[in-house]
C-alpha positions in Angstrom: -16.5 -94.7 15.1 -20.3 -93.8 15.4 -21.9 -94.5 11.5 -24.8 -94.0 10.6 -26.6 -96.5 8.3 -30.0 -96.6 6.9 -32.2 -99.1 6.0 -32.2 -97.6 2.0 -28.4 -97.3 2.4 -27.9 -101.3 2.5 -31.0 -102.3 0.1 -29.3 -100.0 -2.5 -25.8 -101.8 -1.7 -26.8 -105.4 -1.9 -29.0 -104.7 -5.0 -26.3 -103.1 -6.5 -23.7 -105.8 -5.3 -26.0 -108.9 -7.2 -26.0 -106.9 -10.5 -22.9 -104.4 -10.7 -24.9 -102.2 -12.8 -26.4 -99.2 -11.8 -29.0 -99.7 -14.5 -30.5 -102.7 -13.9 -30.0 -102.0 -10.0 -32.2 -99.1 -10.0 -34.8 -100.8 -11.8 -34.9 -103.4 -9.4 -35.1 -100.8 -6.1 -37.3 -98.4 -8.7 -35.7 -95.3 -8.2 -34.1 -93.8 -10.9 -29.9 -94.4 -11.6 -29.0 -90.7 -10.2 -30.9 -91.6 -6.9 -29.3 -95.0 -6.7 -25.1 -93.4 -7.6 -25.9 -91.2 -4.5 -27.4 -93.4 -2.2 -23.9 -95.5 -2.8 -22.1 -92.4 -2.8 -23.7 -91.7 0.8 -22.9 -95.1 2.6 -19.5 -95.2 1.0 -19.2 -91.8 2.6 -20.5 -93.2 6.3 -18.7 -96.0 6.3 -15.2 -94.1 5.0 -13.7 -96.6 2.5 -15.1 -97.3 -1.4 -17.2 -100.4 -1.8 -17.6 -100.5 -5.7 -15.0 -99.6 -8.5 -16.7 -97.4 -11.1 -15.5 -97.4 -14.7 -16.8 -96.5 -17.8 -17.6 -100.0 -18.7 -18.2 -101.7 -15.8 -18.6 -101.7 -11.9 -16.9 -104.0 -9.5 -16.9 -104.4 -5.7 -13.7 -103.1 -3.8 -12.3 -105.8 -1.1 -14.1 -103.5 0.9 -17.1 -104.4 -0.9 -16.7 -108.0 -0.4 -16.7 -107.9 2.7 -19.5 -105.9 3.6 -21.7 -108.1 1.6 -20.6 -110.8 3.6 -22.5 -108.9 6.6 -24.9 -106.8 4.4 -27.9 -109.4 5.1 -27.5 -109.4 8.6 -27.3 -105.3 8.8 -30.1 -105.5 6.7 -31.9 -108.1 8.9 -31.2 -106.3 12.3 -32.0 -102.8 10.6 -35.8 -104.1 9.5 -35.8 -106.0 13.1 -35.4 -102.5 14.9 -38.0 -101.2 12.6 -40.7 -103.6 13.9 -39.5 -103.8 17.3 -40.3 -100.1 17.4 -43.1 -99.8 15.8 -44.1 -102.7 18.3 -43.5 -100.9 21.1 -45.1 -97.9 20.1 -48.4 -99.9 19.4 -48.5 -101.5 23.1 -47.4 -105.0 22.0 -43.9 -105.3 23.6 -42.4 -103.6 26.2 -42.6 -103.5 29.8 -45.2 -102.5 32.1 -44.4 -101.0 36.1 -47.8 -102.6 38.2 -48.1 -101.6 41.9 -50.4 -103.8 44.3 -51.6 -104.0 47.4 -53.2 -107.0 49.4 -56.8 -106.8 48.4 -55.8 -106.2 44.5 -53.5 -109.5 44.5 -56.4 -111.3 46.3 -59.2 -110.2 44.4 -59.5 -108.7 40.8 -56.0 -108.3 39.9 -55.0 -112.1 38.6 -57.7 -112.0 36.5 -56.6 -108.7 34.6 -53.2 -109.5 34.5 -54.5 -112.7 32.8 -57.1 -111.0 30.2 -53.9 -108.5 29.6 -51.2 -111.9 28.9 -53.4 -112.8 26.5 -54.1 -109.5 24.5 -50.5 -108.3 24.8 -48.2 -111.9 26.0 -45.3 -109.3 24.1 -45.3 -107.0 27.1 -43.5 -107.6 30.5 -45.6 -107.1 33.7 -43.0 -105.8 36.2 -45.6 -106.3 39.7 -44.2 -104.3 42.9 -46.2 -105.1 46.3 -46.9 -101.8 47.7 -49.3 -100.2 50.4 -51.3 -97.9 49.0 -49.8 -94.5 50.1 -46.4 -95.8 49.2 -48.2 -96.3 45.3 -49.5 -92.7 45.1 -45.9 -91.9 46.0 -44.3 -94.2 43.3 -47.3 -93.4 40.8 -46.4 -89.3 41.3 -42.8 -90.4 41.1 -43.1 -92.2 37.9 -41.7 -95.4 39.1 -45.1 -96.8 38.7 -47.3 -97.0 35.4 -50.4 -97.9 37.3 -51.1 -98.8 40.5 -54.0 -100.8 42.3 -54.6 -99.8 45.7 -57.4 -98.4 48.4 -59.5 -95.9 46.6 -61.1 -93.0 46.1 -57.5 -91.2 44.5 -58.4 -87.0 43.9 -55.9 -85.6 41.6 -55.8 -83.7 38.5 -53.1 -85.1 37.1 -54.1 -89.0 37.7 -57.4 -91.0 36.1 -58.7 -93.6 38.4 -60.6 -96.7 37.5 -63.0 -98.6 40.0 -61.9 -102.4 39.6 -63.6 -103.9 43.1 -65.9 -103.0 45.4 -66.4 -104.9 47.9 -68.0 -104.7 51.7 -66.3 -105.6 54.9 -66.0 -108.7 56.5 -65.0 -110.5 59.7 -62.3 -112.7 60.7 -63.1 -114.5 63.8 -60.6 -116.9 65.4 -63.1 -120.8 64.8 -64.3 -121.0 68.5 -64.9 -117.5 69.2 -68.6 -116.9 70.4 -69.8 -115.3 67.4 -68.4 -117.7 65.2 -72.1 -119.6 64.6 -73.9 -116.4 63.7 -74.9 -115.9 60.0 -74.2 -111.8 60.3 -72.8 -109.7 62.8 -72.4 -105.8 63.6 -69.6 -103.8 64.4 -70.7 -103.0 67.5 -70.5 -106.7 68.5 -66.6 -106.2 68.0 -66.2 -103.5 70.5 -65.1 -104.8 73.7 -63.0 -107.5 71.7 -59.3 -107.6 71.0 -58.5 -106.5 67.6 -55.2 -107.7 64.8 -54.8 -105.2 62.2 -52.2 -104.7 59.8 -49.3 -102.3 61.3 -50.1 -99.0 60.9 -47.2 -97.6 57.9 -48.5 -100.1 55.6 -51.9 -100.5 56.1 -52.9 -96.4 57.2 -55.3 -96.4 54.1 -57.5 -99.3 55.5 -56.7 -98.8 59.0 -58.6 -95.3 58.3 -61.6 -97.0 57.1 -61.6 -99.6 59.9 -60.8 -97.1 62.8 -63.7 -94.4 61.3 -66.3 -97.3 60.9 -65.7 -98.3 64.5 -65.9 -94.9 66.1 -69.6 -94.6 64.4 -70.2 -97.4 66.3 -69.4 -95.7 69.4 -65.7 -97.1 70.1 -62.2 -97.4 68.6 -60.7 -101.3 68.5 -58.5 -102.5 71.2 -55.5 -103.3 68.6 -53.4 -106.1 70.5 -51.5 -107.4 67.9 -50.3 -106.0 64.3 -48.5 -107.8 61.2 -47.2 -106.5 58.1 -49.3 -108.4 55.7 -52.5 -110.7 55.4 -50.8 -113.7 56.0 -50.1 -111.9 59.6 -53.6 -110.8 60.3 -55.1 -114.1 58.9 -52.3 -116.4 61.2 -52.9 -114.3 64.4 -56.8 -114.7 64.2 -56.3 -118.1 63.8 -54.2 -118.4 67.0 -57.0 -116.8 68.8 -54.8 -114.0 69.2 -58.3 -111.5 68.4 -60.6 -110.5 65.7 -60.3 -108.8 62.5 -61.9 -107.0 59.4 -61.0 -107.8 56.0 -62.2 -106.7 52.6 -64.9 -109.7 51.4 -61.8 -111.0 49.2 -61.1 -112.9 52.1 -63.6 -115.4 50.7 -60.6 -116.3 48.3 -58.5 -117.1 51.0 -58.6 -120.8 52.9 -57.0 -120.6 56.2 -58.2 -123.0 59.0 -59.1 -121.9 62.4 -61.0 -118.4 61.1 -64.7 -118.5 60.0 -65.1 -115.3 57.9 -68.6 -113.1 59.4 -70.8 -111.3 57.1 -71.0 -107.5 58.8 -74.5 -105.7 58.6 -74.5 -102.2 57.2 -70.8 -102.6 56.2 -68.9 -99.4 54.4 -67.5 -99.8 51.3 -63.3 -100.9 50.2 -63.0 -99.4 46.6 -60.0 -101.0 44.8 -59.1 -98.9 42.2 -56.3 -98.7 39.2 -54.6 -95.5 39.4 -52.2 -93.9 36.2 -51.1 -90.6 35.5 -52.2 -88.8 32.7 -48.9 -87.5 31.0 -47.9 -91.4 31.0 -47.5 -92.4 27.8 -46.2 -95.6 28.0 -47.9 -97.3 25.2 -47.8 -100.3 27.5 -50.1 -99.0 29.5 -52.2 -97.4 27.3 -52.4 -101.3 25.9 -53.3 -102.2 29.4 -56.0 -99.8 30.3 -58.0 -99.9 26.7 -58.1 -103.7 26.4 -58.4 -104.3 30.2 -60.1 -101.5 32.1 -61.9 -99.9 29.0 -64.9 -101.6 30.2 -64.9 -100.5 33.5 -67.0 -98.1 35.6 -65.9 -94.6 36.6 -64.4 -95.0 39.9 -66.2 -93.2 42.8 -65.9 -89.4 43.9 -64.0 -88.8 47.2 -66.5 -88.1 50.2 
């Protein structure tokens, strides 16, 4: 049987219970004796059975009674604990939070916020999902994500972007390659080389950058070998397998066998955080006023 119990309805109860007088048990809630007789009149009704015996001279609790005030603190208790855990939520300091994140993010700006955000919020639950960046717009539209941080620039009504990293272009080179002692390189030195990439369904976002760089430079990269993530792309260079770019997070990354090549006029990597507009999760409202509130506007589109 569905009942339902307010918080009023057990306050009035148990004050009523330690007194058995209406009197002195109204006084105590401060509502007047009327109030109080209908308040009980109410829970007795919810719950089906009496829980007092009325008289002209006195009141009394029913078995019934007794054993509701047995449990009347812990209702009481878990009623109040409900209260705040809502009001929690609704103020962004529990709850959980969907974060999408792609290769650069997780190697660059990301661990930092999620740490600034543990310590404003350490209530809320970070739920992170590694996802390329198409497959976050997807999940982001979807609503499976909250926010995600991915390749940027993001043009859509319905989503706000946030510019959290921008960084230029490097290159991987494999320790002994022949380019591997200068200070800076271009891309054009790159063009008769063989090229690792991240594959193509995973990595199209940055692939597009790489592949539209290149052909300014006159040629498109001889791609000999792919891999799924950075790991992949950082192991294959180091086996001499070819060259690489990589956002300039790379620096953040120790692997032996690759030197990591400044690249002279390099385009751009935005890394943004993404969120849709009708989300009201007050999670991540938390997470974008005490963690990206300070942030600059992300960039137009080209």
């Amino acid at each position: 049987m569905a009942v339902r119990i307010e918080i009023r309805h057990v306050e009035a109860f148990l004050a009523l219970a330690r007194t058995l007088h209406f009197s002195r048990a109204a006084r105590a809630l401060n509502v007047s004796q009327p109030t109080l007789s209908r308040t009980i009149t109410m829970l007795e009704d919810t719950i089906g059975v009496p829980l007092f015996v009325r008289t002209t001279r006195q009141v009394d609790l029913t078995e019934a009674g007794r054993a509701f005030q047995q449990s009347g603190p812990s209702i009481l208790d878990a009623l109040q604990q409900s209260v705040a855990d809502a009001w929690q939520a609704a103020a962004g300091e529990t709850g959980k939070l969907a974060v999408g994140y792609m290769d650069f993010a997780i190697n660059g700006p990301l661990p930092i916020l999620l740490q600034q955000f543990r310590k404003t919020a350490p209530g809320i639950a970070v739920d992170l999902s590694y996802m390329p960046t198409n497959a976050q717009r997807e999940a982001l539209f979807d609503g499976r994500l909250d926010i995600g941080f991915m390749i940027g620039p993001l043009a859509a009504e319905s989503v706000t972007t946030q510019l959290v990293d921008d960084a230029a272009l490097v290159a991987l080179l494999p320790r002994a390659h022949r380019l591997a002692r200068r200070q800076r390189i271009t891309i054009d030195q790159l063009a008769g080389e063989p090229w690792v990439l991240g594959a193509a369904d995973p990595w199209q976002a940055f692939r597009t950058i790489v592949f539209d760089c290149c052909a300014k430079h006159g040629f498109s990269p001889n791609v000999v070998q792919e891999a799924t993530n950075s790991d992949g792309v950082f192991g294959l260079v180091a086996a001499g397998v070819g060259v690489s770019l990589y956002s300039d997070s790379a620096a953040n990354l120790r692997r032996k066998g690759i030197v990591v090549k400044e690249v002279a006029a390099s385009p751009r990597i935005f890394t943004i955080a993404a969120w849709r507009n009708d989300n009201a999760n007050p999670a991540r409202v938390r997470f974008v006023e005490s963690v990206l509130g300070e942030k600059t506007p992300s960039p137009a589109p080209n």
